[in-house]
C-alpha positions as CSV (number, residue, x, y, z in Angstrom):
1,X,13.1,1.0,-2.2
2,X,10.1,2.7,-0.7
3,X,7.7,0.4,0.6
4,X,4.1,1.0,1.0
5,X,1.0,-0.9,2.7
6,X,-2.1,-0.1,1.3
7,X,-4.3,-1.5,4.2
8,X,-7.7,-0.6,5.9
9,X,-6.4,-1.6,8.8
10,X,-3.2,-0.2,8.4
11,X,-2.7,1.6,11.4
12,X,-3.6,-1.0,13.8
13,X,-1.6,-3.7,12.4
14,X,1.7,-0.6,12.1
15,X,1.3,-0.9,15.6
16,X,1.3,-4.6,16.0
17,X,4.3,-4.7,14.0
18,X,5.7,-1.9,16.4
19,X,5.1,-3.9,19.4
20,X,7.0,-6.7,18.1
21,X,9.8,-5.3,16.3
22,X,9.8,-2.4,18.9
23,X,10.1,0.0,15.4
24,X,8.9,0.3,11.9
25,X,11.6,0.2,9.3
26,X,12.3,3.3,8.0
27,X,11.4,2.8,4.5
28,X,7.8,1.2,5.8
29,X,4.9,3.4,5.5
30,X,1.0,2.4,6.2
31,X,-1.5,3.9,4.2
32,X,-5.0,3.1,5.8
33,X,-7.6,3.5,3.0
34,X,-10.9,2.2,1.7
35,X,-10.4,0.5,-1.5
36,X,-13.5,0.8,-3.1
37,X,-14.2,4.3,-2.3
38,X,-10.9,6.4,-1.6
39,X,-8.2,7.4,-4.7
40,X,-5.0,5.0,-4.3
41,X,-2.7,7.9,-6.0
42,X,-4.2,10.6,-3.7
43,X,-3.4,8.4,-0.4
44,X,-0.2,7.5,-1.5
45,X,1.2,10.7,-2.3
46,X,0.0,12.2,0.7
47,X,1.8,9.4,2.7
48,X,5.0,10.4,1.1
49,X,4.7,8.0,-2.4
50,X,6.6,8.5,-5.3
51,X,6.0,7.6,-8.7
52,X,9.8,7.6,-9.6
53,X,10.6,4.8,-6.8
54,X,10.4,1.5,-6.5
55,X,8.1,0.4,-4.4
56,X,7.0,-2.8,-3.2
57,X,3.0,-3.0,-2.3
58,X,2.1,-5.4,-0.1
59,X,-1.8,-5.9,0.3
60,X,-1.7,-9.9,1.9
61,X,-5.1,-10.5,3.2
62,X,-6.9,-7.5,1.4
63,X,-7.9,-9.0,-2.1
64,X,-10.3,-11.3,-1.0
65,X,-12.8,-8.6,0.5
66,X,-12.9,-6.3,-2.4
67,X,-15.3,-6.7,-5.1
68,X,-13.2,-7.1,-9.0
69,X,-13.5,-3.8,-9.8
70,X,-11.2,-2.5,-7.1
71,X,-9.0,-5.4,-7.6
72,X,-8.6,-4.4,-11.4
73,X,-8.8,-1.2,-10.4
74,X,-5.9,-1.7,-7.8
75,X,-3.7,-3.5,-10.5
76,X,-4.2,-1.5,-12.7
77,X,-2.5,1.6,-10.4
78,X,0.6,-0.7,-10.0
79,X,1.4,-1.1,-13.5
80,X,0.7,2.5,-14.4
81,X,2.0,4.6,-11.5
82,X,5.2,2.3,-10.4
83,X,8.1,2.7,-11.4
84,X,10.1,-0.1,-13.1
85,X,10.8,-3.1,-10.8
86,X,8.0,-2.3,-8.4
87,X,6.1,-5.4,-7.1
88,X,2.7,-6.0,-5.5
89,X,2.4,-9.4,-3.4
């Protein structure tokens, strides 16, 4: 399953995670983006994303900063560019 953090502070907490585990898990990838103004599909994709597998996004801590329309916006990405059995916590 790949796994992908969408995050704005993805990079700094990828490398609190490395400090701790001393490695990332090979099927982890942070994608550092701005959700109201960057395009989720173009980020992902150039982080490695696929469509095709199934993915687990985890964006803890994010939602309450954006405004609705990226949250919708954000949702609505999941259920149209996952594949089946993807989940977003």
């Amino acid at each position: 399953m790949g796994e992908y953090l969408a995050y704005s502070q993805a990079v700094h907490f990828g490398q609190r995670v490395q400090e701790i585990l001393g490695a990332l898990p090979p099927a982890v990838t942070y994608v550092a983006m701005d959700f109201t103004k960057d395009d989720l599909l173009e980020r992902l994709v150039s982080a490695g994303y696929s469509e095709e597998a199934k993915t687990f996004f985890l964006w803890e801590g994010v939602v309450v900063y954006l405004p609705e329309s990226a949250v919708r916006e954000t949702l609505h990405f999941v259920r149209d560019h996952s594949a089946p059995g993807s989940l977003i916590a």
